[in-house]
C-alpha positions as CSV (number, residue, x, y, z in Angstrom):
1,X,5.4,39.9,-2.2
2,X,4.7,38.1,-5.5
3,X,3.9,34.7,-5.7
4,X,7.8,33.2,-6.4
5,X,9.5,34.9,-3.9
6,X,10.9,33.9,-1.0
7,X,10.1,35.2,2.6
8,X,13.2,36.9,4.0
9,X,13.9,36.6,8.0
10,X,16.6,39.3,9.0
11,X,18.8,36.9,11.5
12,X,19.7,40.2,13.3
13,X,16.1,40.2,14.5
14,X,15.5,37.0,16.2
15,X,16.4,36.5,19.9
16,X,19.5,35.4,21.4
17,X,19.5,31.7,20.4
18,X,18.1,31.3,17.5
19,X,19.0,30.7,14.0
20,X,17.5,30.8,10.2
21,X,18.4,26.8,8.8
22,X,18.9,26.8,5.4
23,X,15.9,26.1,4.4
24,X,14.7,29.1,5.9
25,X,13.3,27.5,9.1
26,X,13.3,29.5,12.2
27,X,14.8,27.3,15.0
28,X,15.4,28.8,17.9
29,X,17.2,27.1,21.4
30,X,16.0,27.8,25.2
31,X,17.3,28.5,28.3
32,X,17.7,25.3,30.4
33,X,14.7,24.6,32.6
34,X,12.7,27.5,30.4
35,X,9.4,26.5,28.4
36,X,8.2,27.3,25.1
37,X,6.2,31.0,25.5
38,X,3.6,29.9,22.6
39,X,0.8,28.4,24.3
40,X,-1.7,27.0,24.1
41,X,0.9,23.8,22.9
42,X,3.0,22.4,24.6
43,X,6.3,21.4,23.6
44,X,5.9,17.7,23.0
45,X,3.3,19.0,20.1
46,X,4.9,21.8,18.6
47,X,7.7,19.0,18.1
48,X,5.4,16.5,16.9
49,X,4.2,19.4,14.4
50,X,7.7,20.3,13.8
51,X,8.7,16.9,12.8
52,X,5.9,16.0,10.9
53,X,6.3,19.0,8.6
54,X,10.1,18.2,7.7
55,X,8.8,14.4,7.5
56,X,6.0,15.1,4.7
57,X,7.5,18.0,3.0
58,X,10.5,15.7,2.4
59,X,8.3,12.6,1.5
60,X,6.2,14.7,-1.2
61,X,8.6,17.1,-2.0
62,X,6.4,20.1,-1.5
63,X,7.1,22.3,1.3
64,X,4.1,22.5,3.3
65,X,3.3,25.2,6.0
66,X,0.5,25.3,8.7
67,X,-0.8,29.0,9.6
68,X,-3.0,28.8,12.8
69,X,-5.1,32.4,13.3
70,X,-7.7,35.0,11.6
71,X,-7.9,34.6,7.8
72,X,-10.2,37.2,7.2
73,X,-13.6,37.4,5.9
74,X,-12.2,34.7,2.6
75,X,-10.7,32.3,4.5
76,X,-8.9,31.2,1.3
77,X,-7.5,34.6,0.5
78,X,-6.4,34.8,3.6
79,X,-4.7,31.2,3.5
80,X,-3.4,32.6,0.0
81,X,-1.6,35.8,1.8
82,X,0.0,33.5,4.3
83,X,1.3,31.6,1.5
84,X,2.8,33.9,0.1
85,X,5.0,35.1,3.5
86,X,6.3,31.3,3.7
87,X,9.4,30.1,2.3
88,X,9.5,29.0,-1.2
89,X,5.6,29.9,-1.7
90,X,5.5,28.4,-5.5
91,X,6.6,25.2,-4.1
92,X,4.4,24.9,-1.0
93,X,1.5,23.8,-0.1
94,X,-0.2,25.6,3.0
95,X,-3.4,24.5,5.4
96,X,-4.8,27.3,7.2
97,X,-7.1,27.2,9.9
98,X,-9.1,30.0,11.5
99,X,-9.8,28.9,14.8
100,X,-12.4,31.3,15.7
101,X,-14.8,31.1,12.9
102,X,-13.7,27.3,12.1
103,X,-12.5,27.8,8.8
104,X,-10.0,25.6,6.7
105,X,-8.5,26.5,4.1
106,X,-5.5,24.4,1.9
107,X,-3.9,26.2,-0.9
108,X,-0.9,25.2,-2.9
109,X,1.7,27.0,-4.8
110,X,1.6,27.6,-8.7
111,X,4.9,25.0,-9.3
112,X,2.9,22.0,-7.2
113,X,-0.4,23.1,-8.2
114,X,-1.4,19.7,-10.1
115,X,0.0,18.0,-7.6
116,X,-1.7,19.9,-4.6
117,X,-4.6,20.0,-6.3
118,X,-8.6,19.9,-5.2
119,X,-8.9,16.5,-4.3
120,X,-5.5,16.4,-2.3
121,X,-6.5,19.5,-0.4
122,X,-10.1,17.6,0.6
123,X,-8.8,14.9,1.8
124,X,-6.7,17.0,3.5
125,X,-9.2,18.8,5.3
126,X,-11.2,15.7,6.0
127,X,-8.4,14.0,8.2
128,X,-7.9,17.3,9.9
129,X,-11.4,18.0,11.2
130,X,-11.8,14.4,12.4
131,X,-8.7,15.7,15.0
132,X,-10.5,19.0,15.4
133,X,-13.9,17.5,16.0
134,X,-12.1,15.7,19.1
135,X,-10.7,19.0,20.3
136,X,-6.9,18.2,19.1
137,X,-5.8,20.8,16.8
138,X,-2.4,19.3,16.5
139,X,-3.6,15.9,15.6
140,X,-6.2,17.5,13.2
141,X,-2.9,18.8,11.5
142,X,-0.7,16.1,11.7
143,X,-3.4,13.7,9.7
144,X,-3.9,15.9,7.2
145,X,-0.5,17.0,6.4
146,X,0.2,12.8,6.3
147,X,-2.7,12.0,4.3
148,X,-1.4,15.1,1.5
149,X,2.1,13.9,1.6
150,X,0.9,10.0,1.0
151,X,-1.9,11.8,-2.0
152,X,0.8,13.8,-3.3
153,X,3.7,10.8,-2.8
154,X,2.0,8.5,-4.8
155,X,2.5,8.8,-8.6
């Protein structure tokens, strides 16, 4: 995928309940007294998550992603890749984080590049390892994807 193009989901794909929005969000319904099957978070954070990423994406006008898993042996070409699978990658803004080897990694898309750009991404990753430095992933997250949005917000 080149950097421009946008991630296609096939809706025939998903399971029974769930849905592509139009802004290419995955949102998928459960079966009544049924959890979430992603652990390790629970519901009430991958709503908080959830909601904080329509929140600032809308507030900035970049649309930003978080990728939780390996990134390789360069974190940021790693972060870069997953980029590139999210919706709208040349208007995103991404923080990845490799929980194993404790890397972060915030990269930006070409058309909000001077927006997103280095000292937007620090302060970005300052606020999130204040959260992970207290063992709260999530709230590592949610601060930094606030503290970008405000950065990249303000004119």
């Amino acid at each position: 995928m080149a950097s421009g193009d946008i991630a296609q989901v096939d809706a025939g794909s998903l399971p029974i309940g769930s849905a592509v929005t139009s802004s290419g969000r995955v949102s998928a319904a459960l079966w009544p007294r049924k959890g979430f099957d992603t652990p390790p978070f629970t519901r009430d954070q991958l709503i908080l998550l959830d909601d904080t990423l329509k929140e600032t994406s809308e507030a900035a006008l970049v649309r930003f992603s978080v990728f939780i898993g390996d990134l390789g042996a360069d974190p940021v070409e790693g972060a870069r890749a997953a980029l590139a699978e999210a919706p709208e990658p040349y208007n995103g803004a991404l923080i990845a984080v490799s929980p194993n080897t404790r890397d972060v990694a915030v990269v930006s898309g070409s058309d909000v590049a001077g927006r997103v750009n280095d000292r937007v991404a620090e302060l970005g990753v300052q606020a999130a390892l204040s959260g992970f430095k207290q063992g709260d992933l999530i709230d590592g997250l949610v601060s930094a994807l606030r503290v970008m949005a405000t950065a990249v917000a303000r004119p």
